[in-house]
ZAMARGU-4260 file (C-alpha; in steps of 0.2 Angstrom, whole numbers, plus 5000, padded with zeros to 4 digits):
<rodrens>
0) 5072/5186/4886 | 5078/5182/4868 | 5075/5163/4865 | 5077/5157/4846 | 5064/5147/4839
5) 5073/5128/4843 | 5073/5137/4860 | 5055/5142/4862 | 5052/5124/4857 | 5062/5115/4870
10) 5053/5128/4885 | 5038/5126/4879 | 5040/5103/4879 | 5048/5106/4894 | 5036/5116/4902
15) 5022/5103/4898 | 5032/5089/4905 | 5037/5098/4921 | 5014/5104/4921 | 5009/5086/4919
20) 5022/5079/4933 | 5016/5092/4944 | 4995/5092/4939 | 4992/5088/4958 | 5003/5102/4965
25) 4996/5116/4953 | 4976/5112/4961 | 4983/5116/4978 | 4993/5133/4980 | 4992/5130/4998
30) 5005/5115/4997 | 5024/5115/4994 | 5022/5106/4975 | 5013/5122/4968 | 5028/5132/4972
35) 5041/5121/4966 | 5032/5119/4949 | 5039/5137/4945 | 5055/5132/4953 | 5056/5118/4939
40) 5051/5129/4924 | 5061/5144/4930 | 5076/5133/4929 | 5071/5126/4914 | 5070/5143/4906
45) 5086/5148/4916 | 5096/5135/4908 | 5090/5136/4888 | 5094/5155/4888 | 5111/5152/4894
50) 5115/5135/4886 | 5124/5145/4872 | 5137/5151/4882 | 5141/5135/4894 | 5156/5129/4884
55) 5164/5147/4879 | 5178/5151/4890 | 5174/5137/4901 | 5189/5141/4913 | 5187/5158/4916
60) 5180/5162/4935 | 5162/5165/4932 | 5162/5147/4923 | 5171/5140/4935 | 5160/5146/4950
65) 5147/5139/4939 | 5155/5121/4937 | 5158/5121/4954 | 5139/5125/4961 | 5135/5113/4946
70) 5142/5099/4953 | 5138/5102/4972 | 5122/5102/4966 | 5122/5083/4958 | 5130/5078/4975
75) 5116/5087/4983 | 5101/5078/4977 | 5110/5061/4975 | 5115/5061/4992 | 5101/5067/5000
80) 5089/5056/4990 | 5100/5041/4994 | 5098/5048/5014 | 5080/5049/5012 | 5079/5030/5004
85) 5089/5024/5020 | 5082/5033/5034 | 5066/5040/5030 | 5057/5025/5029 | 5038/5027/5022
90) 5021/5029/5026 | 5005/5039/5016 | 5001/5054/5018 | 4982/5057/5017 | 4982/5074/5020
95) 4995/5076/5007 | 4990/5069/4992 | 4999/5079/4981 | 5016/5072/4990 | 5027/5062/4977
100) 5027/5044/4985 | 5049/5048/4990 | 5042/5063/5001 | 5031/5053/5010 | 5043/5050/5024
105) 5040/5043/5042 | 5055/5049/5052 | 5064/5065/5053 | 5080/5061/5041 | 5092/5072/5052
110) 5110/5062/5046 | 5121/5064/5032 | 5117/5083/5022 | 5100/5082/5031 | 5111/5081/5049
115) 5115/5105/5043 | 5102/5107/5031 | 5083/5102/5031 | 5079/5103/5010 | 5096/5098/5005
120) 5084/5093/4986 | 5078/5113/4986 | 5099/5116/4989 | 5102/5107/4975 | 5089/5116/4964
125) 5096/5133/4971 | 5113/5129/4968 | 5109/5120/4949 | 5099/5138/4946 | 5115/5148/4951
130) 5125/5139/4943 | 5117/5139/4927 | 5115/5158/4931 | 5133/5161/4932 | 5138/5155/4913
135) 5131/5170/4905 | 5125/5183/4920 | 5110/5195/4911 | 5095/5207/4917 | 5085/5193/4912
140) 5094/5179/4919 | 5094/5189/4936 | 5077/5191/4936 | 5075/5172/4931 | 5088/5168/4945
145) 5080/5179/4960 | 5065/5172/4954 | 5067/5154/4957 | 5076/5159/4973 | 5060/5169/4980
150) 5050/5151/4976 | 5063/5141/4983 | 5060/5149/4999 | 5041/5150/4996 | 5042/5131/4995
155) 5050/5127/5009 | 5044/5139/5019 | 5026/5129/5016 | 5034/5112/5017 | 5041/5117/5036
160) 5022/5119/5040 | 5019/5104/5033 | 5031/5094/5042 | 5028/5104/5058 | 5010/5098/5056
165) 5015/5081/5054 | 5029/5077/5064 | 5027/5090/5078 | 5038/5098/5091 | 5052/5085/5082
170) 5053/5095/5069 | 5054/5110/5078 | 5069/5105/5089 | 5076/5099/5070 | 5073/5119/5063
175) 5083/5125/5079 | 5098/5114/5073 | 5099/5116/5056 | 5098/5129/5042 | 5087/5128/5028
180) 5097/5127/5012 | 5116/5129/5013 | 5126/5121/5027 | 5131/5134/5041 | 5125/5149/5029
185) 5106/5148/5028
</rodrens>
């Protein structure tokens, strides 16, 4: 990677915000948080080392594939935060306390996004992390790229247990109907 200094500066303030947020998470790597903590700052890095190149030629096809998976992204996690508000209701979580107090849901929130894809929020981060991949494709921002897929999956591939845990053989039936991040893909 070839960040410039004002670069290395903004990774490194982001980084500590994104480790302070995620303090709890990083004490457990057997919980969902840890892995989404390197979701967060592969993004992060994603993003400063192509943010040159987002406004060159923003009409050509790779840009325009970016813009695209960009904004399907802010409709992802608005939407699916809004769904979680409505229908997910609340309670705590004492075997999670790592959870951020939103996660913390008491029903299955199987409507809306969450009717085809059960971590519509980790969609959102994959497609942001493609999108911001596909203004200036490079080895290093492949590697960045796969990278934040692989924890992606490692994420929710912990969360399911979780919620498997919690919520039992509903959850189950709700795996069996629904894919994990994109609707009707995967």
């Amino acid at each position: 990677m070839s960040f410039n200094e004002q670069q290395l500066f903004l990774f490194a303030l982001g980084s500590l915000i994104i480790f302070l947020l995620a303090g709890r998470q990083l004490k457990n790597p057997g919980v969902h948080g840890f892995y989404r903590f390197f979701v967060f700052v592969g993004i992060l890095a994603l993003v400063l080392l192509n943010y040159p190149y987002w406004f060159i030629d923003p009409f050509s096809p790779l840009h325009i594939l970016s813009w695209i998976l960009l904004a399907l992204s802010i409709y992802f996690i608005l939407y699916s935060l809004w769904l979680l508000r409505r229908h997910g209701g609340r309670r705590e979580r004492m075997d999670m306390p790592e959870n951020f107090h939103f996660e913390n849901t008491l029903y299955i929130v199987d409507s809306g996004l969450y009717r085809y894809i059960r971590h519509p929020m980790y969609g959102s981060l994959l497609l942001l992390g493609w999108g911001a991949f596909f203004k200036h494709p490079s080895l290093p921002a492949v590697i960045l790229v796969f990278g934040i897929t692989g924890f992606l999956f490692a994420a929710a591939g912990v969360e399911e247990k979780e919620n498997r845990k919690f919520f039992g053989s509903g959850y189950d039936d709700y795996m069996r109907r629904s894919k994990m991040f994109i609707p009707w893909l995967f």
